[in-house]
C-alpha positions as CSV (number, residue, x, y, z in Angstrom):
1,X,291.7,-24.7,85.8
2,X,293.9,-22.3,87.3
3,X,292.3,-20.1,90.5
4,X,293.3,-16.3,89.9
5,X,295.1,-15.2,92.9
6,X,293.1,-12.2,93.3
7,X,290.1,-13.9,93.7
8,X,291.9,-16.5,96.3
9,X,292.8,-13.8,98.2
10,X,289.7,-12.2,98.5
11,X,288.3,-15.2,99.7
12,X,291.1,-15.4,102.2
13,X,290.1,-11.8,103.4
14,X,286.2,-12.8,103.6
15,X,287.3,-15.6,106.0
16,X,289.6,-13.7,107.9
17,X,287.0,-11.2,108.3
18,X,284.1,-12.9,109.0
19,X,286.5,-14.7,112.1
20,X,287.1,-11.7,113.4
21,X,283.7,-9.9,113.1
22,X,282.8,-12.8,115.2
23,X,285.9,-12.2,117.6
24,X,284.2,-8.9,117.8
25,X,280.4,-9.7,118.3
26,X,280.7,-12.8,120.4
27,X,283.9,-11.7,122.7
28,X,282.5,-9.4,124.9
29,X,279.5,-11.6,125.3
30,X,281.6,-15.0,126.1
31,X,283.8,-12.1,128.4
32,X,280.2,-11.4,130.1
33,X,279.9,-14.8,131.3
34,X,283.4,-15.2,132.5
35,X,283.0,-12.3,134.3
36,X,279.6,-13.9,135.8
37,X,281.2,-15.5,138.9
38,X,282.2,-11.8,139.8
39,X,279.3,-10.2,140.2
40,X,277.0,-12.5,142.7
41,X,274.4,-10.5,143.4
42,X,270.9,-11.4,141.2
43,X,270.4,-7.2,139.8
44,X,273.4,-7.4,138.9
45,X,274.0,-10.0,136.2
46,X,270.2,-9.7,135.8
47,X,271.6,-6.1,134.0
48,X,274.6,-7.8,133.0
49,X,272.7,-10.2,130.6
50,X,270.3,-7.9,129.8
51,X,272.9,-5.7,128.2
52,X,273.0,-8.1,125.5
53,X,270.1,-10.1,125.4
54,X,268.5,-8.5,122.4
55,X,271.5,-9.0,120.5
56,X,273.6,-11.8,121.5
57,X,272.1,-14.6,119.5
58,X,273.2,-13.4,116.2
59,X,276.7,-13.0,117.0
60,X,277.5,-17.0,116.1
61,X,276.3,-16.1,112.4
62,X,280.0,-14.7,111.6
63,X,281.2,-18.4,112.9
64,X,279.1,-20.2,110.9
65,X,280.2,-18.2,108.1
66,X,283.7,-18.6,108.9
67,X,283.5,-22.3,108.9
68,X,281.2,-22.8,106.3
69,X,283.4,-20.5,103.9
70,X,286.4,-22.2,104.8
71,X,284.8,-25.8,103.9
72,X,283.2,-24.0,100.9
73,X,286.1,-22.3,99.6
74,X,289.0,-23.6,101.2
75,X,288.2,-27.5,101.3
76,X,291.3,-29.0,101.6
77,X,292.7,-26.6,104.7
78,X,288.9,-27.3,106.1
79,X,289.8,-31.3,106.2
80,X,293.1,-31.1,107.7
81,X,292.3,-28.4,110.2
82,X,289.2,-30.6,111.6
83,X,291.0,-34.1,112.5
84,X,293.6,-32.2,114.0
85,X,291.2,-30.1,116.2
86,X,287.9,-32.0,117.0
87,X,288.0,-32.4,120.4
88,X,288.8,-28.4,120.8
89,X,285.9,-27.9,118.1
90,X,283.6,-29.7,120.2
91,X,284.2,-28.5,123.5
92,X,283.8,-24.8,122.0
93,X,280.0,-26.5,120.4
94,X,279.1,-28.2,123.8
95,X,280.4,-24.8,125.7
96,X,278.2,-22.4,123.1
97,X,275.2,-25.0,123.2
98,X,275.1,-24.9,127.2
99,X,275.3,-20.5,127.7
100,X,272.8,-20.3,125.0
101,X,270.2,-22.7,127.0
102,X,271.3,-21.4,130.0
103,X,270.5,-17.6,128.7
104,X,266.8,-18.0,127.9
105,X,266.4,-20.6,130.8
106,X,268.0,-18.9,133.9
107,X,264.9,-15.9,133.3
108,X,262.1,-18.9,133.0
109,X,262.7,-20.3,136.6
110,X,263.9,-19.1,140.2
111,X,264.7,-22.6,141.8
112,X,267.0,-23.5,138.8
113,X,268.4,-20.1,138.6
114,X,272.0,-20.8,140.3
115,X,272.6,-23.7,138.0
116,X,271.8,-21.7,134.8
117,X,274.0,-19.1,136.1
118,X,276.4,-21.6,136.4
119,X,275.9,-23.0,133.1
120,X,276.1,-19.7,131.3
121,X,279.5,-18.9,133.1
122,X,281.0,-22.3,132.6
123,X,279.9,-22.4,128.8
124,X,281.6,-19.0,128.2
125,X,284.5,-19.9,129.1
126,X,284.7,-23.3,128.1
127,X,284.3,-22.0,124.8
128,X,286.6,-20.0,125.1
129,X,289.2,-21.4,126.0
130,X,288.6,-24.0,123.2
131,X,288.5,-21.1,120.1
132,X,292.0,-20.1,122.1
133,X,293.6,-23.5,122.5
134,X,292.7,-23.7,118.6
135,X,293.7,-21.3,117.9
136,X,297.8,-22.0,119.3
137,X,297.3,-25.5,117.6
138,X,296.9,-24.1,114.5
139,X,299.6,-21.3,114.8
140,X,301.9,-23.8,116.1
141,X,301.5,-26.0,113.4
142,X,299.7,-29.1,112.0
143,X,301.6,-32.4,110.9
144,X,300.3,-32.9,107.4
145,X,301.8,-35.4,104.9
146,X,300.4,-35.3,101.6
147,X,296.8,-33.5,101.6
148,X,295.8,-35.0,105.0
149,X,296.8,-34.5,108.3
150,X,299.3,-37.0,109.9
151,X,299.0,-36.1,113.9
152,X,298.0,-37.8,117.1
153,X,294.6,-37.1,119.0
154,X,296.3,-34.8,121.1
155,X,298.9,-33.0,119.5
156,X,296.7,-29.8,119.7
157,X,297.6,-29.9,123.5
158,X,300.6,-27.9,124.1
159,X,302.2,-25.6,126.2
160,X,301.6,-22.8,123.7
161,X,297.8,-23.8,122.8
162,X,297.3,-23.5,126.5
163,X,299.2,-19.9,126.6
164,X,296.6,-19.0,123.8
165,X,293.6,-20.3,125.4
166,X,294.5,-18.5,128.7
167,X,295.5,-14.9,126.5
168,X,292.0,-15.1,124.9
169,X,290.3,-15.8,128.2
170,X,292.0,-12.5,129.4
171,X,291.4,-10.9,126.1
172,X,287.4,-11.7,126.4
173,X,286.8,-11.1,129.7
174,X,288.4,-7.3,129.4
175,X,285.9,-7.2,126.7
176,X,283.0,-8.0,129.1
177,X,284.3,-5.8,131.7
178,X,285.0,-2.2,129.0
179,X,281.1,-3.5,127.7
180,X,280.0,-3.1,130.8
181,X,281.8,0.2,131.7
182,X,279.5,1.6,128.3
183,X,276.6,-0.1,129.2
184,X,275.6,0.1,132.8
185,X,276.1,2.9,135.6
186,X,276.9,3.3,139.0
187,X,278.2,0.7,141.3
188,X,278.5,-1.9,138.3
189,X,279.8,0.2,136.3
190,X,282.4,1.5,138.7
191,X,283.8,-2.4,139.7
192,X,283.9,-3.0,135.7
193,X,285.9,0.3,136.0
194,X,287.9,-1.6,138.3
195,X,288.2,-5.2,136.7
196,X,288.8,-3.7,133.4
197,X,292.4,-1.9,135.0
198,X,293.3,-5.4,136.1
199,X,292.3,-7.2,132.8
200,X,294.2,-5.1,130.9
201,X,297.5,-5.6,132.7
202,X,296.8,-9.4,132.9
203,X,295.9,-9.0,128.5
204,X,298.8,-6.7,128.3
205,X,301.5,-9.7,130.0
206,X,299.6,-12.3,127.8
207,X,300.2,-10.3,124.0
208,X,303.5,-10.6,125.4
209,X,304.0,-14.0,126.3
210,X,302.3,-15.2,123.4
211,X,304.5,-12.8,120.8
212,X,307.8,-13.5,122.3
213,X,306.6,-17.3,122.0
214,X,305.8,-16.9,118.7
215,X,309.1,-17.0,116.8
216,X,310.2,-19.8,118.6
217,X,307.8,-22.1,116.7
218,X,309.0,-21.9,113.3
219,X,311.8,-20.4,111.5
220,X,309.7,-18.6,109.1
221,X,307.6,-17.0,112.1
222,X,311.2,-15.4,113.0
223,X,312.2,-14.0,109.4
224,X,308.9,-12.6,109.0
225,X,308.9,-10.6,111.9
226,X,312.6,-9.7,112.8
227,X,314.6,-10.1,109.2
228,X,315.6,-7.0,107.4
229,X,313.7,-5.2,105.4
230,X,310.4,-7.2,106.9
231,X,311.0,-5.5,110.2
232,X,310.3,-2.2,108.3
233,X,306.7,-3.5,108.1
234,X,306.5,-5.3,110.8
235,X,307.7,-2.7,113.3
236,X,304.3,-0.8,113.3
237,X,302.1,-3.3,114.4
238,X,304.0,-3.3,118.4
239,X,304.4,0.4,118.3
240,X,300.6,0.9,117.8
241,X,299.3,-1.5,120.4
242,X,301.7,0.7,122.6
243,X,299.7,3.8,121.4
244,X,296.6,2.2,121.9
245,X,297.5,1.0,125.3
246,X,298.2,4.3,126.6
247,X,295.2,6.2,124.7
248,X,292.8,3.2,126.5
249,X,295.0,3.7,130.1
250,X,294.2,7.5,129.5
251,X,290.6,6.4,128.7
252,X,290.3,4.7,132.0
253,X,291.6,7.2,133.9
254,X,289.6,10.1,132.4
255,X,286.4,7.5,133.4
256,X,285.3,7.7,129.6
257,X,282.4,5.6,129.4
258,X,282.7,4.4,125.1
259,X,286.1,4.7,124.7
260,X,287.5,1.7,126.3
261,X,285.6,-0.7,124.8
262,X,286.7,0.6,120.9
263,X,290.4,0.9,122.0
264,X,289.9,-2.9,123.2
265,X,288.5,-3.7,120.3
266,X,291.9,-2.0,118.4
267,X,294.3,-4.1,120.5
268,X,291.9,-7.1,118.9
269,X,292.4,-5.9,115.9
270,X,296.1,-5.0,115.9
271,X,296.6,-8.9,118.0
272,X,294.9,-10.2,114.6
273,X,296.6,-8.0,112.6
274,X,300.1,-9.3,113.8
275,X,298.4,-13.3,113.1
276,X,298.0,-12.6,109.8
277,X,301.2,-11.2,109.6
278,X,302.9,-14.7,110.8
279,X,300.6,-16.9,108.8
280,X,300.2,-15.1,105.7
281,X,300.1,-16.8,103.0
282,X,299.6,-20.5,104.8
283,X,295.9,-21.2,106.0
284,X,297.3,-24.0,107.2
285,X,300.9,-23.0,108.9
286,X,303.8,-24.0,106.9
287,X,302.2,-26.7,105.5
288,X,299.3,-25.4,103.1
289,X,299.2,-22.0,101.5
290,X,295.8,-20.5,99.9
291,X,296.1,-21.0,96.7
292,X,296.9,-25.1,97.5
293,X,293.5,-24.7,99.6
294,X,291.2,-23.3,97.3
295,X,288.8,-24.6,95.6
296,X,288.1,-24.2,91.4
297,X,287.3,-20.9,90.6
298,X,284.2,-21.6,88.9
299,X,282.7,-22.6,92.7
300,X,284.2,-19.5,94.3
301,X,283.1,-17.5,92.1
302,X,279.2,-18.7,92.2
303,X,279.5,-18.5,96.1
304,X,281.1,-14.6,95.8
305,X,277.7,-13.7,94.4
306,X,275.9,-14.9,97.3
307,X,278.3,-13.6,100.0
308,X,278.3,-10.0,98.5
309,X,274.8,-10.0,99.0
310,X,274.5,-11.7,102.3
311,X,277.0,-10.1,104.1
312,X,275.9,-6.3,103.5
313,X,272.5,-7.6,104.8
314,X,273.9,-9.2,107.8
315,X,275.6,-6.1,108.8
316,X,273.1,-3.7,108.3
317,X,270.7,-5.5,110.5
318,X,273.5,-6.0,112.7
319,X,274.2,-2.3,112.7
320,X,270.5,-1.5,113.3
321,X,269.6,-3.5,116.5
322,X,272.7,-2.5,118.2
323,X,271.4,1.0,117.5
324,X,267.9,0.1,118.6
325,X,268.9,-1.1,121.7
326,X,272.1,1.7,122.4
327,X,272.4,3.1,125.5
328,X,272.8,2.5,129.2
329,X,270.5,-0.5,130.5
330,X,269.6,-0.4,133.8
331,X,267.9,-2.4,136.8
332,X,264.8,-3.6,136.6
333,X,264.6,-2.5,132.5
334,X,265.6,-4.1,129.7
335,X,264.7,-6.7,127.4
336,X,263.6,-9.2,129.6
């Protein structure tokens, strides 16, 4: 049976989105404990956690939705993408598994204390660095021949996977550091002031690295971007992250306490934006569009039903507890 493109495509959009609700939810958390070696003092990252510890466990649900509606509805890209990045995939498990003990253990003991902190820090960004490194593997490419993939153990370590890992380690960490600004006051607030200047010149130098990088890994990257009349289209996408950039520069001069962290979150957005752009319509880069992914339309169809039902849930819960718990948190109060 033939798949309606329609419904391929919105299947393609509920995984797209789902990844980057997650990029959203869990990036400012993950940039929280890179940022934990930088603040040393116990009250501090005592309020640091605490500015998410009501929330921060639910955040992985857009991942597991992600993957599981990729192996659900896109099968075959789900069993090429895997072999090619398992030992990224892991890391980014082991580093998840190790800040979420080390969140709910670091408040049960004082001895241990150092270690969890540790722990915390060293899962975030471990984690990290893996969805990033993943990330360039997949934009870079994956050797497939015939409907399985055809690489080496390590051909997901590159120069450019590495570039990526680093650019969403900056990108997560000026998350952290404009959550922060909205969620805390005084002296904390005023060095996240100062972290989140530096993070964005250091995310600013990596969008650019990583885009002029791009069209250098495929022909078709370069077409899309630069031939005529895609340029048309494609043109907007750079001249609004340089709007936002300057409205968010504003934002941090004027010392305005929510914006920052939205107008990160729109340089996210406009970053994903311009991935789509390159990949679209390949789930798996030049090798594997959507429509070769998908799976019979009688199965995504039975699994729509569920999602549209699911998803509205999740995110009015979502939108609910971060509107329980809105507002500045500070020492000695909060959730724990």
């Amino acid at each position: 049976m033939s798949i309606p493109i329609d419904l391929t495509t919105i299947w393609a959009f509920i995984i797209a989105f789902a990844v980057f609700v997650y990029v959203v939810m869990d990036g400012f958390d993950l940039g929280l404990g890179i940022l934990f070696p930088v603040f040393p003092q116990k009250a501090d990252r005592d309020v640091t956690m605490n500015t998410v510890a009501p929330v921060w466990d639910g955040n992985e649900t857009w991942l597991v939705l992600g993957g599981g509606g990729m192996m659900a509805a896109f099968p075959l890209a789900y069993a090429v993408l895997m072999p090619a990045l398992y030992t990224p995939m892991i890391a980014m498990l082991l580093g998840l598994v190790f800040r979420g003990v080390a969140f709910e253990f670091r408040w049960r003991t004082q001895k241990a204390r150092n270690k969890w902190d540790l722990a915390f820090a060293g899962g975030s960004l471990v984690a990290t660095l893996a969805q990033g490194i993943a990330l360039g593997a997949i934009l870079q490419g994956i050797h497939v021949e015939g409907r399985q993939y055809a690489g080496g153990w390590w051909d997901w370590l590159t120069p450019f996977s590495v570039l990526t890992g680093i650019a969403l380690v900056i990108g997560y960490a000026l998350l952290g550091a404009t959550w922060l600004v909205m969620k805390t006051e005084g002296e904390l607030r005023d060095r996240a002031y100062h972290l989140s200047w530096i993070l964005l010149v250091a995310m600013l130098c990596a969008i650019g690295a990583v885009s002029i990088a791009t069209p250098f890994l495929a022909v078709q990257y370069t077409q899309r971007w630069f031939a005529w009349p895609n340029i048309i289209l494609t043109a907007p996408v750079p001249i609004a992250v340089a709007a936002v950039t300057a409205l968010l520069l504003r934002a941090l001069s004027n010392k305005n306490d929510h914006q920052p962290f939205f107008l990160t979150l729109a340089l996210f957005a406009l970053s994903y934006a311009g991935l789509g752009i390159s990949m679209y319509p390949y789930i798996v880069p030049q090798s594997i569009t959507i429509w070769q992914a998908a799976a019979p339309a009688n199965s995504q169809i039975f699994m729509l039903f569920g999602v549209s039902i699911l998803v509205p849930l999740i995110l009015g819960y979502t939108a609910w507890a971060y509107w329980v718990f809105r507002g500045k948190v500070r020492p000695g109060h909060g959730y724990h």
